[in-house]
N, C-alpha and C positions, 0 to 999 in steps of 0.2 A: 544628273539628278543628285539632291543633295537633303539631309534632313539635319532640323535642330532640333536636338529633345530638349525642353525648357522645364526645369525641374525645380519647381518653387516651393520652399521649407515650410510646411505648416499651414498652407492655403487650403482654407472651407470652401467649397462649391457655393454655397448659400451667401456669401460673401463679395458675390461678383456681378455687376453686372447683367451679361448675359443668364445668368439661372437666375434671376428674378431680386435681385439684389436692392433695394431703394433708395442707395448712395451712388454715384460714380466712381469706385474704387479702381476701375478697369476699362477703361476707354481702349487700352491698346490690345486686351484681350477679347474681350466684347465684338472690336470689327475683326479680327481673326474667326471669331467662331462664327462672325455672319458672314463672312468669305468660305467659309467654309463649315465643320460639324462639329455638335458637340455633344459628350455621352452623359446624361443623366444619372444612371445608375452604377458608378464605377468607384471601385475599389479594393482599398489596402487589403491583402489578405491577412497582413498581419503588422503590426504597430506594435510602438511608434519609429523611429526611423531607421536603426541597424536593422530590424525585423525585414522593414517593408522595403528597402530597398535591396536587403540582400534576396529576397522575391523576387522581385525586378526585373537585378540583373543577372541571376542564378536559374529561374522560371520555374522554380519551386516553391513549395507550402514549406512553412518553418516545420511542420511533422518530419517532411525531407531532412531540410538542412539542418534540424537542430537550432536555429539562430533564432529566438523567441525574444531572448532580455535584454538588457545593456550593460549586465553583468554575469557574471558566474560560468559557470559550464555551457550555459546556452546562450554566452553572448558572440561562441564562434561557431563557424561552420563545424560540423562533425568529420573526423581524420578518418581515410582512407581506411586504414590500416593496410594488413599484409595484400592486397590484393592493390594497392596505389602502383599501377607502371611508371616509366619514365616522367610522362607527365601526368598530371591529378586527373582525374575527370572533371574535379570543377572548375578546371580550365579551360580544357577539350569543350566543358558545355554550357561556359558563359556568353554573355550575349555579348560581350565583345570581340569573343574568339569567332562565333557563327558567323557576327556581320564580315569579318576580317575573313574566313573562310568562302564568302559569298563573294569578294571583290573588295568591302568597303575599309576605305580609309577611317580608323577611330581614335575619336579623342575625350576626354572627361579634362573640363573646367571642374573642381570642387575642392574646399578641402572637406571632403565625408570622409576619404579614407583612413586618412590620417584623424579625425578626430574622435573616429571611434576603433581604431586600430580595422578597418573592414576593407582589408583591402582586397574583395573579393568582389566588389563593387567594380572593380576596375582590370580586373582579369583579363588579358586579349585583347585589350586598347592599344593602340602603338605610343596613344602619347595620353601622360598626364599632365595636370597643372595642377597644383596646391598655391590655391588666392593664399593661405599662408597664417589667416586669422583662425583657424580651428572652429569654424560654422561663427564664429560673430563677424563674420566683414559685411559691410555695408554692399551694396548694388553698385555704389561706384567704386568702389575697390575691387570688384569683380568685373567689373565693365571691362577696363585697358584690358587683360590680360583677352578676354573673347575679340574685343578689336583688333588686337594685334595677331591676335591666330588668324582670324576672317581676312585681314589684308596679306597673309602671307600664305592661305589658301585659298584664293580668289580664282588661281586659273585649274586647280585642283578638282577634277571629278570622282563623282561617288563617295562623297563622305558622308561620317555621322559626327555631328558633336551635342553632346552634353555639357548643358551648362545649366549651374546651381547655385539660383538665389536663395537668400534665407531672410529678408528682412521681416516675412510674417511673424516668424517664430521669438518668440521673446528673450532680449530682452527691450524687445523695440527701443532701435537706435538709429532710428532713422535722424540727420543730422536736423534741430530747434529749426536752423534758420530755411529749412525746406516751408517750414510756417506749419497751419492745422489746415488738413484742406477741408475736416469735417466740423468743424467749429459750429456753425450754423445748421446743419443736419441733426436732424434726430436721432439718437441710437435705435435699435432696433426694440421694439414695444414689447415686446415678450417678459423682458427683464423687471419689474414692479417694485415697489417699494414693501409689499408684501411677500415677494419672493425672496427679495435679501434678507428679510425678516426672520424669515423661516428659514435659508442658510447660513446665519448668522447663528441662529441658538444649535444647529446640528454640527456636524463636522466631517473635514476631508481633506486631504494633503491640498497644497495650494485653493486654501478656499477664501471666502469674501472676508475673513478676517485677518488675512495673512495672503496674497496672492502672492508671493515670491517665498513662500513655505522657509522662512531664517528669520530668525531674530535680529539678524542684523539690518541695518536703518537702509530702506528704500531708497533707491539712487541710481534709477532707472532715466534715462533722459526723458522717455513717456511713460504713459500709466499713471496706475496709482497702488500704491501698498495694500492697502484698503478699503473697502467697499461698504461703507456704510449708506447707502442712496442712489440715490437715482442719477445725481448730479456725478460721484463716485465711476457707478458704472459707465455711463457715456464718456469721460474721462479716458478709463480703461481701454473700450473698444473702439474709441480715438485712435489710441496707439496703435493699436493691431490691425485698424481699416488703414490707417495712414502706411504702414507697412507693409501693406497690398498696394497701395496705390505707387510706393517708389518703387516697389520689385518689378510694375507693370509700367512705370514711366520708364527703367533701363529696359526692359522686353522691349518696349518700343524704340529704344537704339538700336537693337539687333534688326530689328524689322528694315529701319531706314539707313541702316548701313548693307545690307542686302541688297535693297533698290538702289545705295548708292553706287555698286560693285556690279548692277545688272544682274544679280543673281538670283534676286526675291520671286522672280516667274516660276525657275526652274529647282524650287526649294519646297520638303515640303517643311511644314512647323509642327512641333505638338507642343501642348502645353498641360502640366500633373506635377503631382506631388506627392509626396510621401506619405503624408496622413493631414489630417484637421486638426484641431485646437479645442480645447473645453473652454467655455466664455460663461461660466455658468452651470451650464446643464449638466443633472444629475449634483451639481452643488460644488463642481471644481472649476475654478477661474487657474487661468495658463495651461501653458503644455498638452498633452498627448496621452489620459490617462486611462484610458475606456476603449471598451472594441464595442464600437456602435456607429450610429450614422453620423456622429458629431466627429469622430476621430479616423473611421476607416471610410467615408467617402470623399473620396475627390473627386476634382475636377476632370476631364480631358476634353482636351478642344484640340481640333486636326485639321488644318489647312494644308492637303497634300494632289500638289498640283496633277491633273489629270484623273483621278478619281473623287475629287469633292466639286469640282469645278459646278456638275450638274446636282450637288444638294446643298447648295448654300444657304446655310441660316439654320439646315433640320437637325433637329435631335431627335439621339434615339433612348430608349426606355428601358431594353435589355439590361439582365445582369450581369453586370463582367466583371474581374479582377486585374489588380492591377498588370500581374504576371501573363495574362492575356494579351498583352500589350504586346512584351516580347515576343510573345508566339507571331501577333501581328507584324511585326517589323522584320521575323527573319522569313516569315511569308512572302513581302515586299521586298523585298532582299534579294530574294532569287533563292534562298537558302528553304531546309529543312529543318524543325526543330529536332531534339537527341530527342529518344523515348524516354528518358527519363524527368524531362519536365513537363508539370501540370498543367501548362494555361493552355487553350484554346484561342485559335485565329479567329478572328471579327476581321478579318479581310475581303470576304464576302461583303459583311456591311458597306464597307467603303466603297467596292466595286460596284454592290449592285443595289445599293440601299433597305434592304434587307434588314428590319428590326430585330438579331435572333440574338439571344443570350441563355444564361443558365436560366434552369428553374430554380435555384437557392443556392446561396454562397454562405461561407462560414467563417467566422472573421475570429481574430486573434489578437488578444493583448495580454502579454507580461513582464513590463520593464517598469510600469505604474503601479497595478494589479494584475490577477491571473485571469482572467475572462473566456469565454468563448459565446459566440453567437449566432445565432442560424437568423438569415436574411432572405424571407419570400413576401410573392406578392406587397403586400402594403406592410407587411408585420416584419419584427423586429421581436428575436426573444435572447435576454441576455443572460446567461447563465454563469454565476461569480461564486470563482472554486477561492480562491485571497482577496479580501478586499482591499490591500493594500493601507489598512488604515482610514478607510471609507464608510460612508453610512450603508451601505449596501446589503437588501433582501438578496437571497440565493437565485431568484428568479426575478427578472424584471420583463414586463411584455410590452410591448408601444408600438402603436399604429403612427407610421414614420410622415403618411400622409399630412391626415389630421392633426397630429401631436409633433411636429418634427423637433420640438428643443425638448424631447422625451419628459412631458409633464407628470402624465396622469398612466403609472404604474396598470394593467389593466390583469396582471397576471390573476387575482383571486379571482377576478370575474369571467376568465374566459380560459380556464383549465381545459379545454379540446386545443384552445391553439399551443398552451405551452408544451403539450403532449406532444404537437406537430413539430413544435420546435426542437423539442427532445429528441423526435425521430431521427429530424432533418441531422442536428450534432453527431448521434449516436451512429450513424451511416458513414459520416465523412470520416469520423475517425477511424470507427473500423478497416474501411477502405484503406485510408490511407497509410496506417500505421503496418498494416499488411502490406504493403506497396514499397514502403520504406525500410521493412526490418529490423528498427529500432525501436526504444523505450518511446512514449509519448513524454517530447520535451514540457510541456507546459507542470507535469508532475515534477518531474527533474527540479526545477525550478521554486515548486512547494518544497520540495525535501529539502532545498541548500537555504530555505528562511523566507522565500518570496522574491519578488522585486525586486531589482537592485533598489528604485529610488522610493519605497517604501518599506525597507526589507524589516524583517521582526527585529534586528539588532538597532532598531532606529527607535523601538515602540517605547520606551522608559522616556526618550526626549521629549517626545510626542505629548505625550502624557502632560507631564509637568507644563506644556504649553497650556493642555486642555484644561489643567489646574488653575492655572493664573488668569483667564479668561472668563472663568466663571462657569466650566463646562465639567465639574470633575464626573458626572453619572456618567458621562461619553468617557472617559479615563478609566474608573471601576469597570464599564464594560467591556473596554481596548485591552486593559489587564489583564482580565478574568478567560478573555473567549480568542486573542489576539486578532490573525487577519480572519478567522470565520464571520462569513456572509450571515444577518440574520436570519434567524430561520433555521439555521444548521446547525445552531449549540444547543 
């Protein structure tokens, strides 16, 4: 038996195929999930990438690890101190030491570790690989290096490899002469010319008037700087479908160099991601800036021979986290998870198809902004402690169903649910921060300025943008109130 974890930078679920997608951006992920399962409801506990992958492979809440930003005190795991023996425990209870502890051979393709110094990501692996591009390598400059591990562990049993594309994530470079394969397709109709309208005169780090958030001149091989239209927009999410569709063309080399090796029977595959992309919604075009269903749900899709064989094609509905995952793979493993990580096994599911998940999850973002938000049933309530330089009310509520590109704000109208929401927050932290011993990172985080990539020492540049633009009442209020969410000054 053999698994590949297939770990794609910046892919939306909504973006694919298989979840209801109305492009072909994923033909080779797509027959994967009707070979096999795919989960609806899954995701990042916390964003954007240092956050959620140190979850991952840690099987902890950033409350645990401290690792919330992509800068400051909480851009690392929290130090032992005097009680660290010989080896850490975040070694002893990473998920490459468990599978390594269970029998399995492990390996990481990526360079993550290296690009954001996290090398905790890779704890208990026997072997790493650094593609070498620090997260900008193309799909084919990450290919050779998985082909040449796969032909040199062809007769090798019980491995795991990790392998990390990144062509979603921007600054889509996917190579001109691959052509547009969405040229002819329509973007997705949510996006209006009255919507950019309206996030044209508001404002927000990377937004339609600025979507690579510099002054300096655009020079993106796709995209576009700018968004003024509709023609603009489609443009944009050109680039970003087009960078699903190469990450999923090399997905599909691994696949048929499997079956080329006879191995593809006896393999199983996953395919997730770290977090989503803001296209738009809530008014930020690129990157990873919000803990919401735009940025904290992923995909997962599970072709894992002998247990999916009999549910091919089903999804399931449950809530799960990403870090769940883990629990599940050292389940299958043969191993047990350490008590000190949070996720819960969904190995049941697989076994016995069994739809069970949490009844609410709580998601985490502060490397954009400081967020936190309780995720039940069909609701979605976001609660913004920094807005990172965003137009953002203190409370945002959205029915994820109906509303999924979180339009229509419902909080004044339906105060029992943010109540609910509030409950749901105010439980998990409690729990959790009791569990953990330490300060609640996401305040740590307020106190050193915010964000790394909106932090208050950025706010005076900002500003002067929002001046030249014709925007200064968004500038006098950035000045006057800084990252406070409206509503709170």
């Amino acid at each position: 038996m053999r698994i590949v974890y297939i770990d794609i930078d910046s892919l939306r679920p909504d973006h694919l195929g298989c979840y209801g997608y109305h492009r072909k951006t994923s033909p080779n992920i797509d027959a994967l999930a009707a070979q096999g399962v795919r989960f609806e409801n899954f995701y990042a506990t916390d964003t954007p990438c240092l956050p959620s992958r140190t979850a991952m492979f840690s099987g902890r809440f950033g409350t645990s690890t401290g690792c919330i930003n992509h800068g400051g005190t909480n851009a690392d795991i929290r130090v032992e101190g005097p009680g660290r023996g010989f080896r850490s425990e975040s070694t002893n209870h990473a998920l490459g030491e468990r599978l390594r502890m269970a029998g399995w051979y492990t390996c990481s393709i990526s360079p993550f570790p290296h690009r954001h110094s996290a090398y905790q990501i890779v704890e208990g692996f026997h072997e790493t690989h650094d593609t070498g591009h620090n997260g900008h390598e193309r799909a084919d400059e990450v290919w050779p290096t998985v082909e040449r591990w796969l032909d040199a562990n062809k007769s090798r049993d019980q491995w795991f490899l990790h392998v990390n594309y990144w062509d979603p994530h921007t600054p889509y470079q996917v190579p001109l002469e691959y052509g547009e394969p969405f040229k002819d397709d329509p973007p997705p109709a949510w996006v209006t010319q009255e919507v950019i309208d309206k996030h044209r005169a508001s404002y927000s780090r990377h937004e339609a008037r600025c979507t690579h958030d510099t002054d300096r001149p655009f020079n993106w091989p796709r995209g576009v700087g700018e968004i003024k239209n509709v023609a603009d927009w489609k443009k944009w999410i050109d680039g970003y479908d087009t960078g699903i569709h190469y990450a999923d063309h090399h997905l599909g080399k691994i696949v048929e160099k499997l079956k080329a090796l006879d191995l593809y029977e006896d393999t199983a595959i996953v395919v997730s991601a770290d977090h989503g992309e803001n296209h738009g919604e809530l008014e930020i075009y690129g990157d990873h800036q919000t803990a919401d269903q735009i940025c904290n749900r992923v995909p997962l899709v599970v072709k894992w021979p002998g247990l999916t064989d009999d549910k091919k094609g089903k999804a399931f509905a449950g809530l799960h986290y990403n870090l769940d995952l883990a629990s599940t793979l050292v389940d299958l493993c043969g191993s047990k998870q350490p008590q000190s990580w949070d996720g819960l096994s969904f190995a049941k599911t697989l076994k016995q198809g069994a739809d069970a998940g949490r009844p609410s999850l709580v998601l985490s973002q502060a490397a954009w902004s400081c967020q936190r938000s309780a995720r039940w049933d069909d609701w979605l309530l976001i609660r913004t402690y920094h807005t990172g330089q965003k137009n953002f009310p203190k409370y945002m509520l959205f029915n994820v169903k109906e509303d999924p590109h979180e339009q229509h704000n419902l909080a004044a109208a339906r105060p029992d649910l943010v109540g609910k929401g509030l409950e749901i927050l105010d439980d998990f932290v409690a729990y959790n921060l009791r569990r953990s011993g330490r300060p609640d990172p996401l305040f740590e985080v307020i106190a050193e300025g915010g964000p790394l990539h909106a932090h208050d020492k950025d706010l005076a540049k900002y500003c002067e943008r929002l001046r030249k633009t014709d925007r200064a009442q968004h500038a006098e209020w950035l000045e006057k109130h800084g990252g406070l969410p409206h509503g709170e000054e």
